[in-house]
C-alpha positions as CSV (number, residue, x, y, z in Angstrom):
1,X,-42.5,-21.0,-22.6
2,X,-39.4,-19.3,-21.0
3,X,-37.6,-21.1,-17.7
4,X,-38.7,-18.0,-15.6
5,X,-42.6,-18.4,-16.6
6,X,-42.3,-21.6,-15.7
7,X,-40.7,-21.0,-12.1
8,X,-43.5,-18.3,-11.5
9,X,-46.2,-21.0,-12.3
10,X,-44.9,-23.9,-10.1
11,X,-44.4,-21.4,-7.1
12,X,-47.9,-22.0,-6.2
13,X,-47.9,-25.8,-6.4
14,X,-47.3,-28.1,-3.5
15,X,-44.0,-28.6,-2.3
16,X,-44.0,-32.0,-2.7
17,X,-44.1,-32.1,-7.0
18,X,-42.0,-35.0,-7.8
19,X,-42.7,-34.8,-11.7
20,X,-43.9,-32.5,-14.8
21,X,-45.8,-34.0,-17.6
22,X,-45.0,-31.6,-20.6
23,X,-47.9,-32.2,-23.5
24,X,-48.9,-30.7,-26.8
25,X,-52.3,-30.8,-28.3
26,X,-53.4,-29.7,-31.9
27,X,-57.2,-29.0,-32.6
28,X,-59.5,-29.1,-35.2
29,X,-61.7,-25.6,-34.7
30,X,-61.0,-23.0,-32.1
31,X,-61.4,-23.8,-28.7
32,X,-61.0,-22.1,-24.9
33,X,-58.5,-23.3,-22.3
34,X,-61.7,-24.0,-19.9
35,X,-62.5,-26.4,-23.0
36,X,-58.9,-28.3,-22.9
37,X,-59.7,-28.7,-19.3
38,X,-62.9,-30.0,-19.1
39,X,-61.9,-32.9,-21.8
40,X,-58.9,-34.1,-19.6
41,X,-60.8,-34.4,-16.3
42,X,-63.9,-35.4,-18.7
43,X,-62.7,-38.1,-21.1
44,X,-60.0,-39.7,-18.4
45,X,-63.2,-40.2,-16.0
46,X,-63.9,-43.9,-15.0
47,X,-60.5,-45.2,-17.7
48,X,-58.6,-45.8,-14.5
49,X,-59.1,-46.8,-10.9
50,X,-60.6,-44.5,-8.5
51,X,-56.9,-44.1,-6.9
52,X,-55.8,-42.6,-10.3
53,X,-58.8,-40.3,-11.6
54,X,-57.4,-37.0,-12.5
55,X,-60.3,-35.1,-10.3
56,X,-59.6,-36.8,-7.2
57,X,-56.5,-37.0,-7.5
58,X,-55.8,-32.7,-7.6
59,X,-58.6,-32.7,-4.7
60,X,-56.0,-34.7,-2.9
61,X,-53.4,-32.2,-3.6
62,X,-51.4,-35.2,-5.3
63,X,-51.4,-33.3,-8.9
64,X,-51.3,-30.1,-9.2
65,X,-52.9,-26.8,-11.1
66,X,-53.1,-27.9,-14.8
67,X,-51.5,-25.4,-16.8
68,X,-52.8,-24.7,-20.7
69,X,-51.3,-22.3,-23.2
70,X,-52.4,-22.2,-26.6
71,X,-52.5,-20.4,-30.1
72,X,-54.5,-20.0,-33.0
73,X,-53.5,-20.5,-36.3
74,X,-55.2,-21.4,-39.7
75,X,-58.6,-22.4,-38.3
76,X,-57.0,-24.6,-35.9
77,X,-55.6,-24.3,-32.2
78,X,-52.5,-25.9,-30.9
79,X,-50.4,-25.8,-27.5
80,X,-49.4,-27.1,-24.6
81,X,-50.5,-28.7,-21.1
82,X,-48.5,-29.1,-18.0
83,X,-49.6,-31.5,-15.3
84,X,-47.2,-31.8,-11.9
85,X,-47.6,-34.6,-10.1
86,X,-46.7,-35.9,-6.6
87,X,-47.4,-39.5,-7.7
88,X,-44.5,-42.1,-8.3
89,X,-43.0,-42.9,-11.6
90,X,-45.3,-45.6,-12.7
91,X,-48.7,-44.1,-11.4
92,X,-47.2,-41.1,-12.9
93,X,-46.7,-42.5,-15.8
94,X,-50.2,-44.6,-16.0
95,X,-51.7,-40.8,-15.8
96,X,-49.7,-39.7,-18.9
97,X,-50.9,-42.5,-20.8
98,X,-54.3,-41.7,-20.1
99,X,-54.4,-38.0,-21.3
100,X,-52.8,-39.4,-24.9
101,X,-56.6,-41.4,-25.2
102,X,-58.4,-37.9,-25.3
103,X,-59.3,-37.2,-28.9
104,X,-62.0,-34.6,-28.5
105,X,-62.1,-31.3,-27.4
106,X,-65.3,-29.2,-27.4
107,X,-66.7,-29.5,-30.5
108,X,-63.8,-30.8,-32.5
109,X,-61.5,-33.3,-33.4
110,X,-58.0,-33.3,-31.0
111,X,-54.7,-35.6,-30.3
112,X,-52.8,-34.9,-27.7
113,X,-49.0,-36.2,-27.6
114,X,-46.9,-36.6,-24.5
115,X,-43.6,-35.0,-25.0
116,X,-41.8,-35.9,-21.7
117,X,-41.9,-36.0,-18.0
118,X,-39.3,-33.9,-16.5
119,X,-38.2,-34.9,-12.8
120,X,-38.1,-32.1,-10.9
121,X,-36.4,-33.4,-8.0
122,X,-33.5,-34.2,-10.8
123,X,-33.4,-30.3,-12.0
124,X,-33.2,-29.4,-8.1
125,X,-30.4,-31.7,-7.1
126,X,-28.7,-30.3,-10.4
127,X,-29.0,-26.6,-9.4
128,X,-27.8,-27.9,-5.6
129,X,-24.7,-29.4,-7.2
130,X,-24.1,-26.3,-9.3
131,X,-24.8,-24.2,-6.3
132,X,-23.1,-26.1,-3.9
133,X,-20.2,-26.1,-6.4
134,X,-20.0,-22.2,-6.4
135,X,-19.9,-21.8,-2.7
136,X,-17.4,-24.0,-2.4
137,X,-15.3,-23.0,-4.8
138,X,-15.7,-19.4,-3.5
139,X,-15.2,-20.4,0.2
140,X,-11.7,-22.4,-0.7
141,X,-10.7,-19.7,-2.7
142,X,-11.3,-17.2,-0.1
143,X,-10.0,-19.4,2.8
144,X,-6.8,-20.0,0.0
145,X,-6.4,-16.5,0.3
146,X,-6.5,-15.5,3.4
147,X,-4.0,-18.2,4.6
148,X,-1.3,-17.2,1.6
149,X,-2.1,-13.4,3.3
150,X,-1.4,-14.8,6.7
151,X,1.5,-16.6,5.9
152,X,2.9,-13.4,4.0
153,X,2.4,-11.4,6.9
154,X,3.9,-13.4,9.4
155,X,6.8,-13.6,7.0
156,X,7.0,-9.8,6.4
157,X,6.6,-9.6,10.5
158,X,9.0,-12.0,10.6
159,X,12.1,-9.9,8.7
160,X,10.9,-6.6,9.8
161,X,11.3,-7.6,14.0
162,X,14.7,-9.0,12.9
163,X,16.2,-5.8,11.5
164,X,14.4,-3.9,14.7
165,X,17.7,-3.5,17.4
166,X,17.6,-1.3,20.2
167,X,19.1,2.3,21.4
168,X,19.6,1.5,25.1
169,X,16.2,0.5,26.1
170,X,14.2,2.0,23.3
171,X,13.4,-0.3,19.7
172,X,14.6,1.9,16.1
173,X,14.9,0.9,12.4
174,X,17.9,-0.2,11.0
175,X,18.8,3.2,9.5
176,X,18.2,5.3,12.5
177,X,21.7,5.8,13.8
178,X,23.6,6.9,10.9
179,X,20.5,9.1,9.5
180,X,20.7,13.0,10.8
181,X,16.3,13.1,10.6
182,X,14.9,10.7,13.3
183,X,11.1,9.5,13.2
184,X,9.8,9.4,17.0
185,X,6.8,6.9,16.9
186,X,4.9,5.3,20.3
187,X,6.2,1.6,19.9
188,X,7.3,-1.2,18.2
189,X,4.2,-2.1,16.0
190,X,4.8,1.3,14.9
191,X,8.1,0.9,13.5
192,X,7.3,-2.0,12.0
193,X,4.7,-0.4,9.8
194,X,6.9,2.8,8.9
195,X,9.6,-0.2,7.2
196,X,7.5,-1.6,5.6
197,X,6.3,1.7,3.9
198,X,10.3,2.1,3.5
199,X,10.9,4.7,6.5
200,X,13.7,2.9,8.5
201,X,14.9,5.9,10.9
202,X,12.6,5.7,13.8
203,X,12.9,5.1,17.4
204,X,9.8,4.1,19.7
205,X,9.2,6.0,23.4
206,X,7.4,3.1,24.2
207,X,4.8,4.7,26.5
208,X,3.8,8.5,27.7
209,X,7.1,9.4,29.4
210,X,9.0,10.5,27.2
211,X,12.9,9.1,27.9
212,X,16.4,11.4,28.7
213,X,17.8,9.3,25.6
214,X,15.2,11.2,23.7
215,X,15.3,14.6,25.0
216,X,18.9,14.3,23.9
217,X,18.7,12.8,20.7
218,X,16.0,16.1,19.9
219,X,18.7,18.6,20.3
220,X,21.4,17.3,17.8
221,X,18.9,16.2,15.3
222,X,16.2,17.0,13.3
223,X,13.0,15.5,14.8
224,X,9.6,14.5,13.5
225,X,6.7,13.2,16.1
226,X,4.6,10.8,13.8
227,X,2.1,9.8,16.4
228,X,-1.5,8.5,16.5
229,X,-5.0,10.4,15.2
230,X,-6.4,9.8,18.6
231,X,-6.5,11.0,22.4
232,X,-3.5,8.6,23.2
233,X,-1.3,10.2,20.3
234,X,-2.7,13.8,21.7
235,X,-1.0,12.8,25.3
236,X,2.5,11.7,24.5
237,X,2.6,14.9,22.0
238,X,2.0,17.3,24.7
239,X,5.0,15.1,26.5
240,X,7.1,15.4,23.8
241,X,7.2,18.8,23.2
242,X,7.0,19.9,26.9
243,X,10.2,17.9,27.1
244,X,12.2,17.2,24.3
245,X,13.3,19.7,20.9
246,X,10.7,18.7,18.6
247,X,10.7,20.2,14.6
248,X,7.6,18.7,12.7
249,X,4.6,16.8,14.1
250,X,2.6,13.8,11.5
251,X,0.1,12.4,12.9
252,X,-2.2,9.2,11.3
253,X,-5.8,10.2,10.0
254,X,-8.4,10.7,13.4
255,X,-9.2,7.9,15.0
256,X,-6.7,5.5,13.4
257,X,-3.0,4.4,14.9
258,X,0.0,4.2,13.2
259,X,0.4,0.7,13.1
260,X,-2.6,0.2,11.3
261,X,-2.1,2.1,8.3
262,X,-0.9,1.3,5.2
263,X,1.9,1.6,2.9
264,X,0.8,4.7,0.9
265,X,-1.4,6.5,3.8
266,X,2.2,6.3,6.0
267,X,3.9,8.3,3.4
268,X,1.2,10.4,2.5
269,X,1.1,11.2,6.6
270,X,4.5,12.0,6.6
271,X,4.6,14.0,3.5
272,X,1.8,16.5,5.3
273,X,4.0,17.0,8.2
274,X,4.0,20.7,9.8
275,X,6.2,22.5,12.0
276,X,5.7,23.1,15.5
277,X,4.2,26.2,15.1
278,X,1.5,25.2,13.1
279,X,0.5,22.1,15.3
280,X,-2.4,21.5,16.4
281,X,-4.4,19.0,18.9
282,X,-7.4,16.7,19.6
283,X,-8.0,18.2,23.1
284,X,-6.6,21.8,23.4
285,X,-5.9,21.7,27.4
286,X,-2.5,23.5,28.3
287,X,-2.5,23.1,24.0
288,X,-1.0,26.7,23.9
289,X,1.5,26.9,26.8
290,X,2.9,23.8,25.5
291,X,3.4,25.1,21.9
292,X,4.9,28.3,22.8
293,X,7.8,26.5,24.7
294,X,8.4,24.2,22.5
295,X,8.7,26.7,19.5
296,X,11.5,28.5,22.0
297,X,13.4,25.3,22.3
298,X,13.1,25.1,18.3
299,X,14.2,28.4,18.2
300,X,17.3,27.7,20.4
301,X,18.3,24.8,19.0
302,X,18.4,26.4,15.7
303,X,20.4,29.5,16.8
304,X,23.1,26.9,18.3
305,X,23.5,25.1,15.0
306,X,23.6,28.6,13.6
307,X,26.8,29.3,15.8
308,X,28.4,26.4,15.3
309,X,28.8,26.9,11.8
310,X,30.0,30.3,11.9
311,X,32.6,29.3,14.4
312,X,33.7,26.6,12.3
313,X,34.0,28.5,9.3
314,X,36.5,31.1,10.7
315,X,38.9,28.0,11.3
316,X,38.7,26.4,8.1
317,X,39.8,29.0,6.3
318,X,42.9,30.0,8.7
319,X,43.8,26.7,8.4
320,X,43.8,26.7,4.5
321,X,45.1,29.9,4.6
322,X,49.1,30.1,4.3
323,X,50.8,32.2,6.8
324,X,52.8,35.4,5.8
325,X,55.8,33.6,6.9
326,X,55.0,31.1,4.6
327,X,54.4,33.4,1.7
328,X,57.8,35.3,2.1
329,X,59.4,31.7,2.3
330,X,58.0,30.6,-0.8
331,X,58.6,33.8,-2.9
332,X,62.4,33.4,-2.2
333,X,64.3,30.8,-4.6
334,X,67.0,30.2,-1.7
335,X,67.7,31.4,2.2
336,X,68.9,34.9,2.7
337,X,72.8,35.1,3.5
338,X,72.7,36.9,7.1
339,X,75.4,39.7,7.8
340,X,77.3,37.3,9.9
341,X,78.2,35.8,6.4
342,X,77.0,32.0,7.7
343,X,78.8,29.6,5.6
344,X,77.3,27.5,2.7
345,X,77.3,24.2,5.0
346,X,75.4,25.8,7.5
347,X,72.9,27.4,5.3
348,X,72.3,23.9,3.9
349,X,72.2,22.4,7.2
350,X,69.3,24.7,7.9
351,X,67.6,24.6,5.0
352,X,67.2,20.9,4.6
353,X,65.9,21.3,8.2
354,X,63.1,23.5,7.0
355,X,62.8,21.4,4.3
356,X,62.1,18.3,6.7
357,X,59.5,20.4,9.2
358,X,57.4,21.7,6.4
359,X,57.0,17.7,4.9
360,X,56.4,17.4,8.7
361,X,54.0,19.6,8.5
362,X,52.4,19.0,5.5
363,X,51.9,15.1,6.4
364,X,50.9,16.1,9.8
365,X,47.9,18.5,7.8
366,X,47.2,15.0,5.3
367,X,46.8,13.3,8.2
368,X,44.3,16.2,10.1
369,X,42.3,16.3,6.6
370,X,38.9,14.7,6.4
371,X,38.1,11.5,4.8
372,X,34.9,13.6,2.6
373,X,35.6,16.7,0.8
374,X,32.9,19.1,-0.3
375,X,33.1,19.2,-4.4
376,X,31.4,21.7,-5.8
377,X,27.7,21.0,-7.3
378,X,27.6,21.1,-10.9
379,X,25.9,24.4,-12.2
380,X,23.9,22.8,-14.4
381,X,21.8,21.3,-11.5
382,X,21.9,24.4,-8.7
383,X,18.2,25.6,-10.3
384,X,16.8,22.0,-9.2
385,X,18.9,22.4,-5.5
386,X,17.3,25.8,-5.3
387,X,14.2,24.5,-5.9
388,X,14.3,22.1,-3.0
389,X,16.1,24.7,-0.2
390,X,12.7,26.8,-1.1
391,X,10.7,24.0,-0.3
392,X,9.3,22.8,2.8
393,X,8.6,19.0,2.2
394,X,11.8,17.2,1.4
395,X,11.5,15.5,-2.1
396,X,13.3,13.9,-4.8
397,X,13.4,15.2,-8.7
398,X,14.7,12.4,-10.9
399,X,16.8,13.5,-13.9
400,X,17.2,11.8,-17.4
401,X,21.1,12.9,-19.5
402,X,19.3,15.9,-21.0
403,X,18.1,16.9,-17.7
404,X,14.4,16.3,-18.3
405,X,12.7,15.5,-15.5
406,X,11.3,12.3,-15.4
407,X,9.3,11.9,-12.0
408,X,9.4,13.7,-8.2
409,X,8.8,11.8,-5.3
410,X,9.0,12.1,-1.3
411,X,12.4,11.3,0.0
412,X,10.9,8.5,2.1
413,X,10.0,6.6,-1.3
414,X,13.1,7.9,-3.1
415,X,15.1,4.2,-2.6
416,X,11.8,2.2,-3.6
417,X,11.1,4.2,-6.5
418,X,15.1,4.0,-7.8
419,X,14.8,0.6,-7.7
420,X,12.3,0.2,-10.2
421,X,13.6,3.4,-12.4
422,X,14.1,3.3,-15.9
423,X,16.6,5.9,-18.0
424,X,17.3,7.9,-14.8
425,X,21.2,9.4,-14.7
426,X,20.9,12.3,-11.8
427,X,19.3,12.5,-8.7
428,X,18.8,15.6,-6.7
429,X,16.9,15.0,-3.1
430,X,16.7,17.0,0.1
431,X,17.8,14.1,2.6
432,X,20.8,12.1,3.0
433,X,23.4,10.2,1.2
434,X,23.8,7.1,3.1
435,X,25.8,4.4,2.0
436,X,22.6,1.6,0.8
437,X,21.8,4.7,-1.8
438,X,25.1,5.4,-3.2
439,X,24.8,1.5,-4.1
440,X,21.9,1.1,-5.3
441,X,22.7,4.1,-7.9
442,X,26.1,2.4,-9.2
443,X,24.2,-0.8,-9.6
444,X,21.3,1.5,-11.9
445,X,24.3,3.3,-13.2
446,X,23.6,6.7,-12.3
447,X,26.3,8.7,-12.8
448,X,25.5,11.4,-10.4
449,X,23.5,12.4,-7.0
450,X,23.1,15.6,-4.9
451,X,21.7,15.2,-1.8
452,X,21.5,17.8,1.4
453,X,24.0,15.9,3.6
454,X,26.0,12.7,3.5
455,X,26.8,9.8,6.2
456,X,29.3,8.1,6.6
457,X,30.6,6.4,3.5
458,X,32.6,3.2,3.7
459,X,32.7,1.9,0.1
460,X,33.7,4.6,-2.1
461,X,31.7,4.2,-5.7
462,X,33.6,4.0,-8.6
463,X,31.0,5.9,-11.3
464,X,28.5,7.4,-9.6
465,X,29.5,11.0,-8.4
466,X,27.9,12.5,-5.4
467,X,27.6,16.3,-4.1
468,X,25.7,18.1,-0.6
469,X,24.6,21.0,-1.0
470,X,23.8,21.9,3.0
């Protein structure tokens, strides 16, 4: 008989079974269970004391439901009988004795034989310990768990609020001042959670007005608003763009806050970023007043930059330019004797002079020449720069020696992923060189890296080469 047909039969017996007497019988002739029955309370009548017959005994509700199962085989039928009983271990035992004296059955010959009695109380305090084992086990493990998971965050907490300074009054990541894209998130907790998805140029408003420092900070560089999915978030939007330059707008899935998402949602938020004119909010009051001006100040701030590069450019090139004067100077192996017939003496008196103010000169333009100059990009990688000016999220394509592309990511992950990078040699990214970068690429020995624009380099690498293309 199988465990489970067992547990099925002895749900209907009292509560209070202490023991199981397991038996098996073999008769002479075929007989019915009522048969097997009948000779147990039968043949056990009057062989003990009244306290121990078998009848009074179940009427008491101190044994139990005898259960018979049995087979036929060869003329004869054979099986088994199982008796629970409430009674102690010695009366319980007296009672097993007894069913061994019954050697007929019906109308045939039978001997029955005791094959144990099992303690059920034993078999439950096993399955408690085995239970009580499990839970145990699971709640330490689980309890294990979470405090190794509080103790990393508190770490993690811990490092990211130590690299968190401040511009004026307002909290930004440790890259925010040298980077030319600026993250504008609602506070603190916010920040936090961008660094530790790896986004380290943000500064916090810290509440709905939106600060002068910011307003500012809008019109000299490129901003994104990554802000809440929730009414809150909707508020200091309007704010910022009634007030400040804003170019793209992320904002964290509906109903959820920054702070609270993870890792890989941060990025992916940031990755679906849109521009101003393609923003859109929660609650639509004064929704398209509000984006019309602020697509004007875009609009304006881009036509400035526009400008100032074309002002720029006139300059550079006049001052690269040699003047005529210059030319006619330089085409001439010596000065030109004047009619006055000047003597030798005086013509190298006045030659070394010019000699002196153009090494004047040319130190004085040395010393005007900036510390970065714009090599050209080699044109074996223009079709992959190309590819990124087209495009409106800023990635990363890495490049093997063959120029087979190996892998593209967003520029926010482009650090993280180098790190871990195997048989990568070029890198061309839409976002800047900063100086952490150009590091961590001579330490993985790529020998080259085009990005849009660069910061401000301190530690010039030795083998890694590095090109902007904006």
């Amino acid at each position: 008989m199988t465990n489970n047909h067992k547990t099925n039969e002895m749900a209907d017996e009292p509560s209070t079974t202490k023991y199981l007497i397991h038996a098996t019988f073999t008769i002479d002739g075929l007989v019915e269970k009522p048969d097997v029955v009948g000779a147990l309370f039968g043949q056990t009548e009057g062989l003990l004391t009244d306290d121990l017959d078998l009848r009074e005994l179940q009427k008491g509700g101190r044994v139990g439901r005898i259960q018979v199962h049995l087979s036929f085989r060869g003329g004869k039928t054979r099986g088994t009988i199982e008796i629970p009983s409430s009674l102690d271990k010695v009366e319980t035992s007296i009672l097993a004795a007894a069913i061994e004296t019954v050697d007929r059955i019906g109308p045939c010959n039978a001997k029955i034989k005791i094959k144990n009695i099992e303690d059920i109380r034993r078999e439950k305090m096993k399955k408690i310990r085995e239970r009580a084992s499990e839970l145990l086990q699971k709640w330490t493990s689980e309890s294990t768990q979470e405090s190794s998971e509080l103790a990393d965050e508190v770490l993690r907490a811990a490092r990211t609020s130590s690299q968190i300074s401040n511009y004026g009054q307002l909290p930004v990541g440790p890259e925010f001042r040298e980077s030319e894209i600026i993250i504008i998130v609602e506070g603190r907790a916010d920040i936090a959670a961008c660094m530790r998805a790896g986004v380290r140029n943000t500064i916090a408003v810290k509440g709905a007005k939106v600060p002068k420092s910011i307003v500012d900070l809008t019109k000299k560089k490129t901003s994104i608003a990554f802000l809440d999915g929730d009414r809150g978030g909707d508020l200091i939007l309007k704010e910022l763009l009634m007030y400040s330059t804003i170019d793209y707008v992320a904002r964290a899935p509906k109903g959820k806050e920054v702070e609270d998402l993870k890792p890989d949602e941060i990025i992916d938020c940031l990755s679906k970023k849109v521009p101003v004119e393609k923003v859109s909010f929660i609650t639509d009051i004064h929704a398209k007043e509000i984006i019309e001006n602020a697509i004007k100040r875009r609009k304006a701030k881009l036509d400035t930059k526009e400008k100032t590069v074309v002002r720029q450019q006139p300059a550079e090139r006049v001052k690269s330019r040699p003047s005529p004067v210059s030319r006619e100077r330089e085409k001439r192996p010596y000065p030109r004797t004047s009619d006055r017939g000047t003597s030798r003496s005086s013509r190298s008196q006045n030659h070394g002079r010019s000699s002196d103010r153009r090494r004047q000169s040319y130190r004085s333009d040395r010393r005007r020449a900036p510390a970065y100059q714009k090599p050209r990009i080699p044109e074996n990688l223009m079709p992959f720069v190309k590819e990124l000016e087209e495009k409106e999220q800023q990635e990363g394509i890495l490049l093997d020696d063959n120029l087979k592309q190996l892998k593209r990511v967003a520029v926010e992950k482009l650090y993280d992923e180098l790190k871990k990078a195997k048989k990568v040699t070029k890198v061309v990214f839409d976002g800047i060189i900063t100086q952490r970068l150009l590091d961590l690429c001579e330490e993985k020995e790529i020998n080259t890296i085009v990005g849009a624009k660069i910061s401000e380099i301190e530690k010039q690498p030795k083998k890694t080469k590095f090109y902007t293309f904006a």
